[in-house]
C-alpha positions in Angstrom: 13.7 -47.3 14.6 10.8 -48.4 12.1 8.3 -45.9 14.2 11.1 -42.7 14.2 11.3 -43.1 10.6 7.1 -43.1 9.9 7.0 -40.3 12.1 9.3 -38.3 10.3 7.8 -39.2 7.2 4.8 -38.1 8.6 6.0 -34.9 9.8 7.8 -33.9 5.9 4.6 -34.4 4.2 2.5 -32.3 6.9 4.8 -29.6 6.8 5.9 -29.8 3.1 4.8 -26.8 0.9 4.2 -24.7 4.4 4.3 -20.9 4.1 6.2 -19.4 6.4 6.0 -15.8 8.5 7.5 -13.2 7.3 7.2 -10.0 9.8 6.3 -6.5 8.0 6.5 -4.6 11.3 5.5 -0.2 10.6 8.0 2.0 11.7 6.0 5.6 11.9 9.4 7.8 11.8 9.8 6.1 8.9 6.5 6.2 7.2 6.4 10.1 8.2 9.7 10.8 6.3 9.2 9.1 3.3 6.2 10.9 3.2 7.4 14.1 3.3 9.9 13.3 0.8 7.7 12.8 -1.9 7.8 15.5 -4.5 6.8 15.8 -8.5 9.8 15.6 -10.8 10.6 19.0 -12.5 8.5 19.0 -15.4 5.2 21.1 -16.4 2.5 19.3 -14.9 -0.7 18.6 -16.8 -3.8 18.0 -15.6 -4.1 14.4 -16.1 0.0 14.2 -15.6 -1.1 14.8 -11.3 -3.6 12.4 -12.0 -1.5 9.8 -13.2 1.1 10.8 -10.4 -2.3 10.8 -7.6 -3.1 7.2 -8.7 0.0 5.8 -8.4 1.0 7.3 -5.0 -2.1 7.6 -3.5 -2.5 5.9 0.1 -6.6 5.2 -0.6 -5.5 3.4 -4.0 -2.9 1.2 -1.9 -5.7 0.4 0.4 -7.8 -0.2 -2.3 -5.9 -3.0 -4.0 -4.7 -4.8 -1.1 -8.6 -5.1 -0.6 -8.7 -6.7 -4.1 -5.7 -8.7 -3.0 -7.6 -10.1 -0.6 -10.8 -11.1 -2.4 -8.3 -13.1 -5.3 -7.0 -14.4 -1.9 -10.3 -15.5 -0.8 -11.1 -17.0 -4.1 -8.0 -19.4 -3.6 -9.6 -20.2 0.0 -12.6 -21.1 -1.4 -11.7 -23.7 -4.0 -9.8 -25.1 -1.5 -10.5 -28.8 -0.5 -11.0 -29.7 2.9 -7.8 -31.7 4.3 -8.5 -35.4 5.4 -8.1 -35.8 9.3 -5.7 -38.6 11.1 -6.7 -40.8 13.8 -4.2 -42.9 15.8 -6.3 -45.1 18.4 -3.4 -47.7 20.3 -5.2 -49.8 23.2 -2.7 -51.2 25.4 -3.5 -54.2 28.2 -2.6 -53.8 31.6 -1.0 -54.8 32.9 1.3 -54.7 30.1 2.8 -57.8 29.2 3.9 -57.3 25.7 3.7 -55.4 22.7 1.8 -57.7 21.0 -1.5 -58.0 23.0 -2.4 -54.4 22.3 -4.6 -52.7 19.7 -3.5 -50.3 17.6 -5.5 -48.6 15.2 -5.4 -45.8 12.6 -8.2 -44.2 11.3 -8.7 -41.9 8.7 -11.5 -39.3 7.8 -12.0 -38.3 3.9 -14.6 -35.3 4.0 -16.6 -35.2 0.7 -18.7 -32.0 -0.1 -21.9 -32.6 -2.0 -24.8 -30.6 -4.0 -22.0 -28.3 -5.5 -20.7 -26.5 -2.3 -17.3 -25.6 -3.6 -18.6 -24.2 -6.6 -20.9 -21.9 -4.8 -18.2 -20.9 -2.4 -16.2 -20.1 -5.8 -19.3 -18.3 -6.9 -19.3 -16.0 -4.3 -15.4 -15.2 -4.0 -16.0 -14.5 -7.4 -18.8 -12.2 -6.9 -16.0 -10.9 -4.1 -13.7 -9.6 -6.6 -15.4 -8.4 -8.9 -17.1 -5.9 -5.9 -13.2 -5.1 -5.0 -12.6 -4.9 -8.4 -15.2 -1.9 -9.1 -14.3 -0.5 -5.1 -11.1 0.2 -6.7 -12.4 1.9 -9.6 -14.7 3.9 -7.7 -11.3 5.1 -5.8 -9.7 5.9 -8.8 -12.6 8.2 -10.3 -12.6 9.6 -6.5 -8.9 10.7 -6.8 -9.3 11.9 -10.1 -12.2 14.4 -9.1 -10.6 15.9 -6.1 -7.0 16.2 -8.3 -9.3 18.2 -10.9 -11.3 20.3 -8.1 -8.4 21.0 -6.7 -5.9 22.0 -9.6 -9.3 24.3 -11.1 -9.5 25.8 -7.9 -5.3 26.5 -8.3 -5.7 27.8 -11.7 -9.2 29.8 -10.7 -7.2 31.7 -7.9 -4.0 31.9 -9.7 -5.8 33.3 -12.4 -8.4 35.5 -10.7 -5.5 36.8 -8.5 -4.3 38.3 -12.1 -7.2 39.5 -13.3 -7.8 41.4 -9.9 -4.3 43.1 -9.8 -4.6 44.6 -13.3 -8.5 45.4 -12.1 -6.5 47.3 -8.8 -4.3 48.9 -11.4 -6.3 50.4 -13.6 -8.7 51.7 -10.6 -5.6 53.2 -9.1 -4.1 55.0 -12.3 -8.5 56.0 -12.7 -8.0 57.6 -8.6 -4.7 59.6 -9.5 -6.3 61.3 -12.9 -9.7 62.1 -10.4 -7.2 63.4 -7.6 -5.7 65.6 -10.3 -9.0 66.9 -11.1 -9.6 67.5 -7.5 -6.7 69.1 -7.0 -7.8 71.3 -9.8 -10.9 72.6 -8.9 -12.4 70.5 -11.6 -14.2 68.0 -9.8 -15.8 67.8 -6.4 -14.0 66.1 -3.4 -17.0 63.2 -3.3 -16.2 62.3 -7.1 -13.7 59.9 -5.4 -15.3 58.2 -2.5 -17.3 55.7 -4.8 -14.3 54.8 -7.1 -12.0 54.4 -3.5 -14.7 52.1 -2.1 -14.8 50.0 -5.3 -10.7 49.8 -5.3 -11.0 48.6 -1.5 -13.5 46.1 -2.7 -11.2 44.5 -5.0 -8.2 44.7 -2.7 -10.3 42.4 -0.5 -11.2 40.2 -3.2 -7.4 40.0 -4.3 -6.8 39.0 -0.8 -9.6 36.9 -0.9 -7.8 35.0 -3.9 -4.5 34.6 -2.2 -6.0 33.0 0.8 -7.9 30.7 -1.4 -4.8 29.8 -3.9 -3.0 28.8 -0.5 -6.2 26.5 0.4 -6.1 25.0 -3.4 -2.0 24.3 -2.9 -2.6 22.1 0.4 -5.9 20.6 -1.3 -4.1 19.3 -4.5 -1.1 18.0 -2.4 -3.4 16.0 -0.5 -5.6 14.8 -3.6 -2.0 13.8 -5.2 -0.5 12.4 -2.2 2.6 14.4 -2.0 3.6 17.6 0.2 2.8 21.2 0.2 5.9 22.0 -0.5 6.2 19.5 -4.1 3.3 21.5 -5.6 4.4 25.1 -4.4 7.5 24.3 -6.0 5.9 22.5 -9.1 5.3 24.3 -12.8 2.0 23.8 -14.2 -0.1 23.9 -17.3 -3.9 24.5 -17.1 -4.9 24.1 -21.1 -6.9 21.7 -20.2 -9.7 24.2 -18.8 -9.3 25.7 -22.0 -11.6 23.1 -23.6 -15.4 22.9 -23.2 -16.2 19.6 -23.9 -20.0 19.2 -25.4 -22.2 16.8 -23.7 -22.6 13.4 -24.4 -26.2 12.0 -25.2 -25.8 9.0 -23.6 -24.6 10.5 -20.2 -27.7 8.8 -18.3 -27.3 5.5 -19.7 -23.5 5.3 -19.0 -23.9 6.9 -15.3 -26.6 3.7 -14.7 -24.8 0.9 -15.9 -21.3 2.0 -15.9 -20.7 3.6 -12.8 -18.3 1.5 -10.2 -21.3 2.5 -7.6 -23.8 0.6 -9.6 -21.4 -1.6 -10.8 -20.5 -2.5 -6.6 -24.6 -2.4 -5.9 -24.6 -5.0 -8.7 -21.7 -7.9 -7.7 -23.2 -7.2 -3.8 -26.5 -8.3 -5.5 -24.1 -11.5 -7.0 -22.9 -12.9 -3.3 -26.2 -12.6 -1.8 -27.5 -14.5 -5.0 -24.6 -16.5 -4.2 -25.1 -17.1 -0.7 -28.3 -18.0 -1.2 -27.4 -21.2 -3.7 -24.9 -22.0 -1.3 -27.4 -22.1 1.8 -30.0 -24.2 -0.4 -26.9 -26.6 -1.0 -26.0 -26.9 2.5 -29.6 -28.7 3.1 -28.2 -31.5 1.6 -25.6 -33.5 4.5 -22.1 -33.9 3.6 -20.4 -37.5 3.1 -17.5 -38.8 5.1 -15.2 -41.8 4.5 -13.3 -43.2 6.5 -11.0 -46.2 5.9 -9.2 -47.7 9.3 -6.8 -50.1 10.3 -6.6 -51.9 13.0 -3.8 -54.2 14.6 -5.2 -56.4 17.2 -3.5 -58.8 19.1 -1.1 -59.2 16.1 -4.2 -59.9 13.7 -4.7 -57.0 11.2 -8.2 -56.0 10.8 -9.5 -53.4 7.4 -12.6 -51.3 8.2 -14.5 -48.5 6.1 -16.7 -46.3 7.7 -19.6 -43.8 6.1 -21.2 -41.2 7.7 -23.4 -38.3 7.1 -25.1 -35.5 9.3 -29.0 -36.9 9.6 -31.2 -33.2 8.6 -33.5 -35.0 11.3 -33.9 -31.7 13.4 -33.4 -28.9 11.0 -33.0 -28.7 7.2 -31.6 -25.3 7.1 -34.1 -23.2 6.7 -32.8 -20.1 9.2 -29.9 -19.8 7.2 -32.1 -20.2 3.7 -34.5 -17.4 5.3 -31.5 -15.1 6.3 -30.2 -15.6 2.6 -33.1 -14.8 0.8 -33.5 -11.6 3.2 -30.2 -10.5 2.3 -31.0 -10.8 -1.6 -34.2 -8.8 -1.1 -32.3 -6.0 0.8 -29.3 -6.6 -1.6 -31.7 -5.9 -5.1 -33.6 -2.5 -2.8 -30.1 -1.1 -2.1 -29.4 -1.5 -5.8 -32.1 0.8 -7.0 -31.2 3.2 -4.6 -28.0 3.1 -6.0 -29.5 3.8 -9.5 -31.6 6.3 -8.1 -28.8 8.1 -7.3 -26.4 7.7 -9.7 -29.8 9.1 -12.0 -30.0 12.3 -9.6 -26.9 12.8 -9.6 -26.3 12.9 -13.2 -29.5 15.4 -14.0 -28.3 18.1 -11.7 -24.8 18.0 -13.3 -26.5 17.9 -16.8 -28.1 21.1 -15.7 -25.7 22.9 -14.0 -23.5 22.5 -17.0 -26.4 23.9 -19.2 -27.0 26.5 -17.0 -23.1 27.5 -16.4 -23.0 27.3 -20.2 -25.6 30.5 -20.7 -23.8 32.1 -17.5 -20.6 32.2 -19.9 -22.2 33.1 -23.2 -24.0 35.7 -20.9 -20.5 37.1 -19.8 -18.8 36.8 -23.2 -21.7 38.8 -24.9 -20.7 41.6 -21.9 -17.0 41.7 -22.1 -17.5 42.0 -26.1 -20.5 45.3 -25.3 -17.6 46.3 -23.0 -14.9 46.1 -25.6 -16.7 48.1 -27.8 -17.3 50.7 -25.2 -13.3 51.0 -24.9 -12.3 50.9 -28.0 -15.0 53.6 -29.0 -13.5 56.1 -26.0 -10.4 55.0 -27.4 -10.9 56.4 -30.7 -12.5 59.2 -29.3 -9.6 60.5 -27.3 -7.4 59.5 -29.9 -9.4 62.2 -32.0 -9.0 64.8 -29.3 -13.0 64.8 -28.4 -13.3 62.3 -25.4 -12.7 62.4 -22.5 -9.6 60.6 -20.5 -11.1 59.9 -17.3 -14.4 58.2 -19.4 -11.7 56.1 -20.9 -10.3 55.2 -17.6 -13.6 54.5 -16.2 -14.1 51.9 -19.6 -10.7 50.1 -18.9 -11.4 49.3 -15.5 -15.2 48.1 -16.4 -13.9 45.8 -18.7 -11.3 44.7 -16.2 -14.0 43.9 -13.8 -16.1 41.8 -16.7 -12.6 39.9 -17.8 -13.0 39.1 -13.8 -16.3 38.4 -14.1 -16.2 36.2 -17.5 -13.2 33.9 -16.0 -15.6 33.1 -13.1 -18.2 31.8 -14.9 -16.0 30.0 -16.9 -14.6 28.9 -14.1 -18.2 27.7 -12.9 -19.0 26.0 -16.4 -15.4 23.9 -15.5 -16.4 23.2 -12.5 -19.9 22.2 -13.7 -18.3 19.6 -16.1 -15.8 17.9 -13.7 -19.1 17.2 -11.5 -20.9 15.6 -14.7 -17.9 13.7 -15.2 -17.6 12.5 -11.9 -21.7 11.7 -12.2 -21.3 9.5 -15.3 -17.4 8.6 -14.3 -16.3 9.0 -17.7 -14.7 11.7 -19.7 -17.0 14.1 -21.9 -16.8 14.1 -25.4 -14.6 16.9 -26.7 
């Protein structure tokens, strides 16, 4: 009875505090239609409204925490202690006579780390989540980039689509007033092949724009995480390409030293430093204790036992070697990392200078061009112009509005790169 009642003992504090399974099993009907049931509430959607909305609902952002999940997980592993071990040894005489004339022994086995293991183990986890910390940033500026590449390439084909009508327009009421000359004896026949290739020319380009408005709906749905079918439906505002942001002068220093990239190279750089430490540490042989007791023949007998792996045949120097390796590779892939992130961020500083000029370039057209309309204007007006010059001067500056909204366009384009370079947002 005595022995039923130690073992169950035994058994409560063994399994006491145990954490139990739980199965999360993945249905795949189910995932699918709760996927295609996500939509955007009816409300006018901003700019950083879908980005708010893209890095809540994300998948990669999931992913991404559960990965820093799992390195505050690994942290707990690592300050862990290791668990004492239980030995019970009975010796019994046969033949078997009685109870008494046995040995029975238990034995226990009390492991004690030296030279600051633990804390190096800690060390690294640390190191761990910090990387999983800045992986997780670098999602989030990834998500935001491709939700604003993909809602300036909805508004550039929404708004280029526009632009070309009214171009199409004008170039077909410019055809009917040339046709009625034609028709009059007043102009020649050719007058209106080069006008009707330039109108077929922009008819292409409209259609050019609807394909690619179609491409920019399915390319923000997947940068937000929802369907098609929520952002066909959705109502959007796109003031926030109405603002050119100047550039910052500290652009370079905050793309190498704040970037999540750099940021990563850098807490990599920390667990191989890390590592290292703990490889030196593990030179030094751990300690064990380990008390006994011992019934035999029906005398009791104490014992306590030390022992410690002799570093008689190796000290640990492959591992030391292999450490130090990885802390050399670790501090190469770092400046490449910088070297990068540096690259990176001087050919979006000069794209956005150069897109810059593109724009001023096109302003300074469309305003020539205004000037040229509004002076056939007034000369019509005045009964000495001519109609179809004026025509001719409304479709021209149709075509440069066209042309002025792509570069702006461009110049938007050119920021969101820079901003993705330094992975901040530009001064306004």
């Amino acid at each position: 009875m005595k022995a039923r009642c130690l073992a169950a003992v035994l058994l409560a504090v063994i399994t006491n505090g145990c954490v139990h399974y739980t199965p999360h099993p993945i249905d795949p009907a189910a995932t699918a239609e709760r996927l295609e049931k996500r939509s955007l509430a009816p409300k006018v959607w901003s700019l950083e409204a879908l980005r708010e909305e893209a890095l809540h609902v994300h998948p990669s952002i999931a992913v991404a925490r559960a990965q820093l999940d799992a390195a505050r997980a690994a942290l707990l592993t690592a300050g862990e202690l290791p668990n004492p071990t239980l030995a019970l040894t009975p010796q019994v005489v046969t033949p078997y006579t009685a109870l008494i004339s046995g040995t029975y022994g238990i034995d226990l086995d009390f492991p004690i780390e030296t030279a600051g293991k633990r804390s190096h183990r800690k060390a690294i986890a640390r190191s761990a989540v910090v990387l999983a910390t800045t992986r997780l940033t670098e999602a989030q500026w990834k998500i935001r980039a491709s939700v604003r590449k993909a809602f300036l390439d909805l508004y550039a084909a929404q708004t280029r689509g526009r632009l070309l009508n009214e171009a199409i327009a004008r170039q077909d009421e410019l055809l009917k007033a040339l046709d009625a000359r034609i028709a009059a004896g007043e102009e020649p026949r050719s007058a209106s092949a080069q006008p009707r290739i330039a109108r077929t020319q922009l008819r292409l380009q409209a259609a050019d724009t609807a394909k690619n408005e179609a491409l920019a709906v399915a390319a923000l749905a997947e940068a937000v995480g929802v369907s098609s079918r929520a952002i066909t439906s959705a109502r959007f505002s796109f003031t926030a390409f109405e603002r050119f942001p100047s550039l910052k002068a500290s652009v370079h220093k905050e793309a190498l030293t704040h970037r999540a990239d750099v940021l990563a190279a850098l807490a990599e750089y920390a667990v191989t430093e890390a590592s290292l430490r703990l490889e030196v540490a593990r030179q030094y042989p751990d300690l064990h204790l380990a008390p006994g007791y011992q019934l035999d023949a029906g005398e009791n007998k104490w014992g306590l036992g030390i022992g410690l792996t002799l570093p008689i045949l190796n000290q640990n120097r492959g591992p030391i070697a292999e450490a130090e390796a990885k802390r050399t590779e670790s501090a190469a892939k770092f400046d490449v990392v910088q070297s990068a992130a540096l690259a990176e961020c001087d050919r979006a500083t000069a794209l956005v200078k150069a897109t810059r000029k593109k724009k001023t370039v096109a302003e300074e057209l469309l305003a020539s061009q205004n000037q040229i309309l509004a002076s056939e204007t007034k000369l019509v007006e005045a009964g000495e112009g001519d109609r179809l010059a004026l025509l001719s001067a409304r479709v021209e500056q149709a075509v440069v509005r066209a042309l002025r909204f792509d570069a702006i366009v461009e110049l938007q384009a050119a920021i969101g790169s820079l901003e993705e370079a330094v992975q901040s947002t530009l001064a306004k």
